[in-house]
C-alpha positions as CSV (number, residue, x, y, z in Angstrom):
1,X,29.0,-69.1,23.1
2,X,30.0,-65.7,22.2
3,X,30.2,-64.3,25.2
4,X,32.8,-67.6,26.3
5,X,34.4,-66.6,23.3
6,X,35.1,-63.2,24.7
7,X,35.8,-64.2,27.8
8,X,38.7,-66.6,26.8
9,X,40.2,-64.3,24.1
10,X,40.3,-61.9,27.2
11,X,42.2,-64.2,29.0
12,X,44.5,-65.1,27.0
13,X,45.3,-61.3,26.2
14,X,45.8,-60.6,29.5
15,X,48.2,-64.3,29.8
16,X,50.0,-62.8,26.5
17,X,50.7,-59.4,27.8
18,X,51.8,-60.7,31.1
19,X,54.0,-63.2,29.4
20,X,55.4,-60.4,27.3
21,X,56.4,-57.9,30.0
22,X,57.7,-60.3,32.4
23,X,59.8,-62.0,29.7
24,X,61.6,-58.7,29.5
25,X,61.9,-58.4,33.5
26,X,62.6,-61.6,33.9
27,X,66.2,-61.3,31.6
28,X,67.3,-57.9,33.5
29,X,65.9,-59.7,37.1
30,X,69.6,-60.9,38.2
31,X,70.2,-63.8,39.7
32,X,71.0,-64.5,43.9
33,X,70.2,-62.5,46.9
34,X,70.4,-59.0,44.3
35,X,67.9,-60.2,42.3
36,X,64.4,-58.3,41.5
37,X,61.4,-59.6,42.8
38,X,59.3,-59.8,39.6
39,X,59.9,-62.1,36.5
40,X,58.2,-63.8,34.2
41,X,55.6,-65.4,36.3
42,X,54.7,-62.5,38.3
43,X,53.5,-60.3,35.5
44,X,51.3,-63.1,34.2
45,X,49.6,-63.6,37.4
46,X,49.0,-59.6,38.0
47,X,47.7,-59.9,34.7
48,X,45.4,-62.8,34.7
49,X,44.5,-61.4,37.8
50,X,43.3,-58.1,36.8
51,X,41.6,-59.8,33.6
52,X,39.5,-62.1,36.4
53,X,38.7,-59.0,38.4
54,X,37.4,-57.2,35.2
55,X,35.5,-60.6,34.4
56,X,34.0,-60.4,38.1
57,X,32.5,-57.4,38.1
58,X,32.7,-56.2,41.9
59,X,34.1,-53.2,42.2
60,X,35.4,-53.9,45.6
61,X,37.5,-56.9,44.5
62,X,39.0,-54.6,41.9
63,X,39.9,-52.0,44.1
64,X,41.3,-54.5,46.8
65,X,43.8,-56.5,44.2
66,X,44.4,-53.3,42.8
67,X,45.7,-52.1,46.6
68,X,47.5,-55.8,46.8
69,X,49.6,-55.3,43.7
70,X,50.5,-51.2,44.6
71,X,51.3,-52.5,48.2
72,X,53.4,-55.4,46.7
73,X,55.5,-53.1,44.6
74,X,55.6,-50.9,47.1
75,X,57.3,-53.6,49.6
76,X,59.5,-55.0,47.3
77,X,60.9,-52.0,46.6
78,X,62.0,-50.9,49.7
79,X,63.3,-54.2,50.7
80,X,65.1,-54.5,47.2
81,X,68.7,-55.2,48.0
82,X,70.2,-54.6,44.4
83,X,71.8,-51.2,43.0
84,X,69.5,-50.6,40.5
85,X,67.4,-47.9,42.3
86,X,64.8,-47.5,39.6
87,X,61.1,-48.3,40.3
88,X,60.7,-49.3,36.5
89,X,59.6,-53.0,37.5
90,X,57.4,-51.8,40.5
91,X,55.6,-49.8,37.7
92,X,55.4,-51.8,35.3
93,X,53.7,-54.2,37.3
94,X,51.1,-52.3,38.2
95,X,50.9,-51.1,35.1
96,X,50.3,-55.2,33.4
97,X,47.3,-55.5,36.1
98,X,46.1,-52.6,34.5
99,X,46.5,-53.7,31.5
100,X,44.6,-57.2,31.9
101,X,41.8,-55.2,33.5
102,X,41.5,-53.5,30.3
103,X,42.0,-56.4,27.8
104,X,38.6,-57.1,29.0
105,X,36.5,-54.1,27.9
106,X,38.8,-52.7,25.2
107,X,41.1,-55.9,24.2
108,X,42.8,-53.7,20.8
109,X,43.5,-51.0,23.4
110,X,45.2,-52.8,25.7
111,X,46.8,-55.2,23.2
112,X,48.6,-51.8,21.7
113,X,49.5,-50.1,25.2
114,X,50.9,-53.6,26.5
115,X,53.4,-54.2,23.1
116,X,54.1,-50.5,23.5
117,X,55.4,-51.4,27.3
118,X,57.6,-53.8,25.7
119,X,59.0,-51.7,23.7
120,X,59.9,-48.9,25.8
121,X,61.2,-51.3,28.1
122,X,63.1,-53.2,26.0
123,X,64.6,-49.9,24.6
124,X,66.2,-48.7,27.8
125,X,69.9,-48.7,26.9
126,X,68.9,-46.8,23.7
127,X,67.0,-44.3,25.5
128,X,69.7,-43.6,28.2
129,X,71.9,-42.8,25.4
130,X,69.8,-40.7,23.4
131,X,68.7,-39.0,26.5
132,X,72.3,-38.2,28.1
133,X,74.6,-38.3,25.2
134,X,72.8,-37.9,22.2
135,X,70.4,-35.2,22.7
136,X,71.9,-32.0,23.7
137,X,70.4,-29.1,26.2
138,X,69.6,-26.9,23.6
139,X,67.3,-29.3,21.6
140,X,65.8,-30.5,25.0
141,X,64.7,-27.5,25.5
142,X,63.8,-26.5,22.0
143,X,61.8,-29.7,21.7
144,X,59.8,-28.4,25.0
145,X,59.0,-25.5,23.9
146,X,57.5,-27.0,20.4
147,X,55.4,-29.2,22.5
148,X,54.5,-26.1,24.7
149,X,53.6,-24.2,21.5
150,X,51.4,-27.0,20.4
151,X,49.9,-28.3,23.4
152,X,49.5,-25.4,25.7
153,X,49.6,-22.1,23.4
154,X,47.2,-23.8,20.3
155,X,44.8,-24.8,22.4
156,X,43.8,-21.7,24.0
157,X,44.2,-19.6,21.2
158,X,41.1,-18.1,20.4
159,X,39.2,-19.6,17.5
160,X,37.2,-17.7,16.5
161,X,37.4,-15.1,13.6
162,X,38.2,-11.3,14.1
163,X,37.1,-8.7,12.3
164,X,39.4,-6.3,13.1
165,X,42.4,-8.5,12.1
166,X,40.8,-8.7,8.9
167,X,38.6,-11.4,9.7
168,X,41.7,-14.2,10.6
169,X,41.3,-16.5,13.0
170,X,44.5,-16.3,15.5
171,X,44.7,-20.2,16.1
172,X,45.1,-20.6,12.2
173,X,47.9,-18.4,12.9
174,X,49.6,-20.1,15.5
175,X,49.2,-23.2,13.5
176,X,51.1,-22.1,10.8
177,X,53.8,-21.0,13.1
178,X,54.0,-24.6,14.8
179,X,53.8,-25.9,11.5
180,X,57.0,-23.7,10.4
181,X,58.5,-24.7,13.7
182,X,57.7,-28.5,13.2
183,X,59.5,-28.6,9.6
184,X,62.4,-27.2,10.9
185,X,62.7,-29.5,13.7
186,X,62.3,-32.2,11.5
187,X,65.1,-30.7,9.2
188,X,67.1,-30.2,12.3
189,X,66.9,-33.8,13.3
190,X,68.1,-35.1,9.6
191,X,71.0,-33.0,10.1
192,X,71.6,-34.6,13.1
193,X,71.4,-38.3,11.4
194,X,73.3,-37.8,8.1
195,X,76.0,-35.6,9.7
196,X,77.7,-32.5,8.5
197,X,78.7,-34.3,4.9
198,X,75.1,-33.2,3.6
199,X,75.2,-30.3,5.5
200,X,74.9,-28.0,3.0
201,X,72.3,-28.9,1.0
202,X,70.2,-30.6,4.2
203,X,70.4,-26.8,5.6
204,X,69.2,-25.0,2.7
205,X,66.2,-27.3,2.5
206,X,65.4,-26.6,5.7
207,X,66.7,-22.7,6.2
208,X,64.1,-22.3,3.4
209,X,61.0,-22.8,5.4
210,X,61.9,-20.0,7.0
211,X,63.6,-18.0,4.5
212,X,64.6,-19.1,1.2
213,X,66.1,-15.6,-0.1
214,X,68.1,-15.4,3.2
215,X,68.9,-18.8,2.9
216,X,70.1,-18.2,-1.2
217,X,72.1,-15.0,0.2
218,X,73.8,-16.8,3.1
219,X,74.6,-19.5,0.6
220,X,76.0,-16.5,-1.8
221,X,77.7,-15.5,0.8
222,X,80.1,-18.4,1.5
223,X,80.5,-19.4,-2.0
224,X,82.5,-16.3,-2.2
225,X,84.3,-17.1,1.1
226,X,85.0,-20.8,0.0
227,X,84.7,-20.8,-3.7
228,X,85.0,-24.5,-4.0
229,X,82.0,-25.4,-2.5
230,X,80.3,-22.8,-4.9
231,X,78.0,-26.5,-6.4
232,X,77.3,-27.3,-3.3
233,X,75.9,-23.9,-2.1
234,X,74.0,-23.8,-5.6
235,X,72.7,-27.6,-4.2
236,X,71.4,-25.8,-0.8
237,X,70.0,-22.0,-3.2
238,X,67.8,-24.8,-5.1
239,X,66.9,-26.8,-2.2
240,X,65.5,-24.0,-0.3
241,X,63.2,-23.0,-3.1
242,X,61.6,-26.8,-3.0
243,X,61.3,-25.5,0.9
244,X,59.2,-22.7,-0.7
245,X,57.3,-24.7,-3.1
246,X,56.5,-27.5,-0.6
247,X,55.6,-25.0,2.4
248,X,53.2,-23.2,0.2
249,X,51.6,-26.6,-0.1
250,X,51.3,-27.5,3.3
251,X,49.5,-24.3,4.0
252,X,47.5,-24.8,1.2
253,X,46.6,-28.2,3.3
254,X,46.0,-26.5,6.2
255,X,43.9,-23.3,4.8
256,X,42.4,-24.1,1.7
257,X,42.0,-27.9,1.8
258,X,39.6,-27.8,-1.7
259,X,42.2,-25.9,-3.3
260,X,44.8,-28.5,-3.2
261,X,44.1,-29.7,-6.5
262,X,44.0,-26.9,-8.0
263,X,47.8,-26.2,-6.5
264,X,48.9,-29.4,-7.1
265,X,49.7,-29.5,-10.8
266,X,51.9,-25.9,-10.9
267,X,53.4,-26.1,-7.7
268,X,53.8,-29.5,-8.2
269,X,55.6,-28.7,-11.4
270,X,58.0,-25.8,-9.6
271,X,58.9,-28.4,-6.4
272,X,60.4,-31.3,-9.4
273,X,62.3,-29.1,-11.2
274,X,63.8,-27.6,-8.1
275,X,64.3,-31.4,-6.5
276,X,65.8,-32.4,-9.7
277,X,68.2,-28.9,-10.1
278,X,69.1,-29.2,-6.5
279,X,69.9,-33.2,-7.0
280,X,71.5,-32.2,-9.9
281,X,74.1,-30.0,-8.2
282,X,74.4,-31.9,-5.4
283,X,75.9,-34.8,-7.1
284,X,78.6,-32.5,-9.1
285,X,79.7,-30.8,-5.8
286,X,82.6,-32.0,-3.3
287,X,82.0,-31.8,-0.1
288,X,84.1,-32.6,2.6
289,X,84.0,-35.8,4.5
290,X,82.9,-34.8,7.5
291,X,80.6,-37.0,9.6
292,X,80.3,-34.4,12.6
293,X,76.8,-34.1,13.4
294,X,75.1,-30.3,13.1
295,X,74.9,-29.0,16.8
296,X,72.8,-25.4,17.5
297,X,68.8,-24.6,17.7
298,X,66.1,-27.1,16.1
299,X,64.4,-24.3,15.5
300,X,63.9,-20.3,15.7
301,X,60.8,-19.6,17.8
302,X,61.2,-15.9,16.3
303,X,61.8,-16.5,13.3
304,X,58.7,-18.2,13.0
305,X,56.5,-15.7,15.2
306,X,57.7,-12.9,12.5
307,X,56.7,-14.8,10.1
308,X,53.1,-15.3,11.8
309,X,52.8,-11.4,11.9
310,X,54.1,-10.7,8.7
311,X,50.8,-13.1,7.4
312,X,48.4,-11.2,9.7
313,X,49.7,-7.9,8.1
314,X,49.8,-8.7,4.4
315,X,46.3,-10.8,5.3
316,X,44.4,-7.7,6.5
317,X,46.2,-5.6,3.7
318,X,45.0,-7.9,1.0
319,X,41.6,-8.0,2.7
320,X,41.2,-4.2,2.4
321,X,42.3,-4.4,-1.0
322,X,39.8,-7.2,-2.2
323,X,37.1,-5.2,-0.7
324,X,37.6,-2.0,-1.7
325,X,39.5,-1.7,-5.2
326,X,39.0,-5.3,-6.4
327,X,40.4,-8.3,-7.6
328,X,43.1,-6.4,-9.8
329,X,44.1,-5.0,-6.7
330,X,44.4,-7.8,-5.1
331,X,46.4,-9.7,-7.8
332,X,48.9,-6.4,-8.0
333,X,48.9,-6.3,-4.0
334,X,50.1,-10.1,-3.7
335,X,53.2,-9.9,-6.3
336,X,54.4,-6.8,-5.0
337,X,54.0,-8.7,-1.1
338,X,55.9,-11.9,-2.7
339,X,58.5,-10.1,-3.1
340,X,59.2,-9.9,0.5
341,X,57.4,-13.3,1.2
342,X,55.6,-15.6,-1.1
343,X,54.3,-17.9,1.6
344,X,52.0,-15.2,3.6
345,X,50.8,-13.9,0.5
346,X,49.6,-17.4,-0.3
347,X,48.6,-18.2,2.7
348,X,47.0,-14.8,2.6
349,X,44.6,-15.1,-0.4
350,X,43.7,-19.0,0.8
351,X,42.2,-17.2,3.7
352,X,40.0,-14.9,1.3
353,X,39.4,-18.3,-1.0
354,X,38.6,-20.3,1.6
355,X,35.9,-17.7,3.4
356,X,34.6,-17.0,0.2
357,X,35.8,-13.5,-0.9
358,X,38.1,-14.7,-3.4
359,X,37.4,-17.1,-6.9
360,X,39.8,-20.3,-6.9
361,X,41.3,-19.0,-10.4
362,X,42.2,-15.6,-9.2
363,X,43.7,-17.3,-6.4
364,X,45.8,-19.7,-8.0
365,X,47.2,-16.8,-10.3
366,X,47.9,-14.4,-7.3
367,X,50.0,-17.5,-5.8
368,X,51.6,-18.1,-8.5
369,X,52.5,-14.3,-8.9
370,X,53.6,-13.5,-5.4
371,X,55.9,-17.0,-6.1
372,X,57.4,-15.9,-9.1
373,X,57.9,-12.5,-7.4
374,X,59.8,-14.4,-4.5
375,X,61.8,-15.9,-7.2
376,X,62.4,-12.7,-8.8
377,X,63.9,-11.6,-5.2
378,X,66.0,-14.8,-4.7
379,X,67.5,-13.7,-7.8
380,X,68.6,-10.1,-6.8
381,X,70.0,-11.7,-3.7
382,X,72.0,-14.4,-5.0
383,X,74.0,-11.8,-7.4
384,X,74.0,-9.2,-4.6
385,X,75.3,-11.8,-1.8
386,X,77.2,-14.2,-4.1
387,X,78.6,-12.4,-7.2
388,X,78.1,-13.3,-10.9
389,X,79.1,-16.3,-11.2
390,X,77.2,-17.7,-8.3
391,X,74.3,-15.7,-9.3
392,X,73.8,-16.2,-12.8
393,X,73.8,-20.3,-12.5
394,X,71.1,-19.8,-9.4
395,X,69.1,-17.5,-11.1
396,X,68.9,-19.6,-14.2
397,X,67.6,-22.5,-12.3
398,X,65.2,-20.3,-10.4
399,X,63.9,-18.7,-14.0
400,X,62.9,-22.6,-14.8
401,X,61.3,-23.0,-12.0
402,X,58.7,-20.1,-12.2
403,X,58.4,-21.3,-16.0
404,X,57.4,-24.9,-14.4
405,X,55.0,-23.3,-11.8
406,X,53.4,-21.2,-14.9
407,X,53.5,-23.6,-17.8
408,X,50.4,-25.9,-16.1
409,X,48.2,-22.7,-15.5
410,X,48.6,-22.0,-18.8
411,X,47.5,-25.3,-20.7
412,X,44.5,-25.0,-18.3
413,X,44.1,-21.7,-19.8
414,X,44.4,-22.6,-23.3
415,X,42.6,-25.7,-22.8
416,X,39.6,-24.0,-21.4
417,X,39.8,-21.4,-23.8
């Protein structure tokens, strides 16, 4: 009785799915001597079909209604007298007797792949505008070369630890720079939703993923140039140091997994009150209403390689300082490095943490030194790039902050004391 259970829900997967796709082909099938040659019957029969194949068993029946479906596809298209010359329904034919095949062994699977058919199917008008009015060359190609960096670099990175890098493991590295690369994308993307009206804010949040004391001096910089829009460029300096706060996080995530809870409370602390400071500003500045959505690069491939090599070095620096002068050294080594970048001197003692080398306290306080030392940095930029005024109200808001990122270290402190 199971197994007639089985068999029928199998069936009437494969029925469904045909049903589903050929509903779809059978509204954009035309009508007279144009028309397509599939509709809605069609795919439920190449369906069922392949779902009674399956239920079969012989191998040489499958491969033969396999060959009757391709070479009936094939036909049809070649004698297909319409002006669409697409071969999506020839495919997607094939692609439903496929599917019913499937919906016997693994009925979830091909439950999921037939819907997501549909979908894309459905979806066509959307996706021919997206893909030749909405989506520009540049972000084509930026978006291939994310995937290439994922897909084809991660992957034959070694992985392996070595020791004269300090012990780092070079795919760890590329992560983190196709984790940088990612975030921007992803910031480059709401840009390109909300249009140019949040543009300021929107592009410090995501400038500061790679930079967030460029990001504060560029900001600096055109709040002198435009000097009312000096909120809003306050809005994007405080945005980009919740950039800071949350990518330290994420590496955290990525490096030190067990030490998310100890990061979680004081850099928790220091992302609010930057969110709330950056909200804050945001809704007292006026910004122009301009809808035009932000063109340029999704990303900067360099940017984000630096950044990679300027971990390895501080990595291997504080590695030679752990093991030959201690953790004092260490401590002194990561503050002075925060000062040029707080995230690779995290993500530089989470390495030592998280082989071993370095207690989860003293790592929490050299993260939290090499932030506040960022900070202290953001600070000397935003009066040297955006004058007194400009740099006095960012530097306040960046002193509360590093008092948010210290205060929960030091209840634990005082609490364990």
């Amino acid at each position: 009785m199971a197994f007639e259970t089985a068999t029928l829900m199998s069936l009437a997967l494969a029925l469904g799915l045909g049903l589903l796709i050929g509903i779809e082909r059978e509204r954009r099938k035309g009508s007279g001597h144009t028309r397509r040659f599939a509709g809605i019957r069609t795919f439920a029969l190449a369906s069922l079909t392949g779902a009674g194949v399956q239920l079969l068993g012989q191998a040489w029946l499958t491969a033969v209604a396999a060959a009757l479906v391709a070479g009936l596809a094939l036909v049809s298209h070649y004698k297909d007298r319409s002006r669409d010359p697409g071969v999506t329904t020839e495919i997607a034919l094939f692609l439903t007797f496929l599917l019913g095949l499937l919906s016997v062994p693994e009925p979830a699977l091909a439950a999921a792949l037939g819907v997501t058919v549909a979908v894309l199917l459905v979806a066509r008008v959307p996706l021919q505008r997206f893909s030749t009015q909405v989506l520009s060359e540049q972000e084509l190609r930026d978006a291939l070369l994310l995937l290439a960096s994922a897909l084809v670099v991660l992957p034959l990175a070694p992985n392996q630890a070595l020791p004269w890098l300090g012990g780092l493991n070079l795919r760890v590295v590329w992560q983190l720079v196709v984790l940088i690369m990612t975030v921007q994308a992803l910031g480059h993307v709401a840009l390109r939703l909300f249009g140019a009206r949040l543009g300021l804010p929107l592009s410090g949040l995501v400038s500061g993923f790679v930079s967030s004391t460029a990001t504060i001096a560029a900001m600096g910089a055109r709040a002198v140039r435009h000097p009312e829009l000096r909120t809003a460029c306050v809005a994007g300096a405080w945005f980009s140091t919740v950039s800071t706060a949350l990518q330290i996080l994420l590496i955290a995530g990525l490096l030190y997994p067990a030490g998310l809870a100890l990061f979680a409370p004081t850099l928790g602390s220091a992302l609010l009150v930057a969110l709330l400071l950056g909200l804050a500003a945001f809704r007292r500045s006026a910004l122009p209403l301009d809808d035009t959505a932000a063109a340029g690069r999704a990303f900067s491939l360099r940017q984000s390689i630096l950044l990679a090599l300027l971990f390895t070095g501080i990595a291997v620096a504080v590695a030679w300082l752990q093991q030959g002068l201690g953790t004092i050294a260490t401590l002194a080594a990561t503050a002075l490095a925060g000062l040029a970048d707080a995230h690779s001197s995290a993500a530089a003692v989470m390495s030592l943490a998280a082989r071993g080398e370095l207690e989860p306290p003293t790592m929490l306080t050299a993260v939290l030194l090499a932030f506040s030392s960022n900070n202290l940095s953001k600070m000397v930029a935003a009066y040297l790039a955006g004058g007194a005024r400009y740099g006095s109200i960012v530097s306040a808001g960046l002193a509360l902050v590093a008092l948010a990122a210290w205060m929960p270290w030091l209840w634990l402190r005082l609490s364990a004391s």
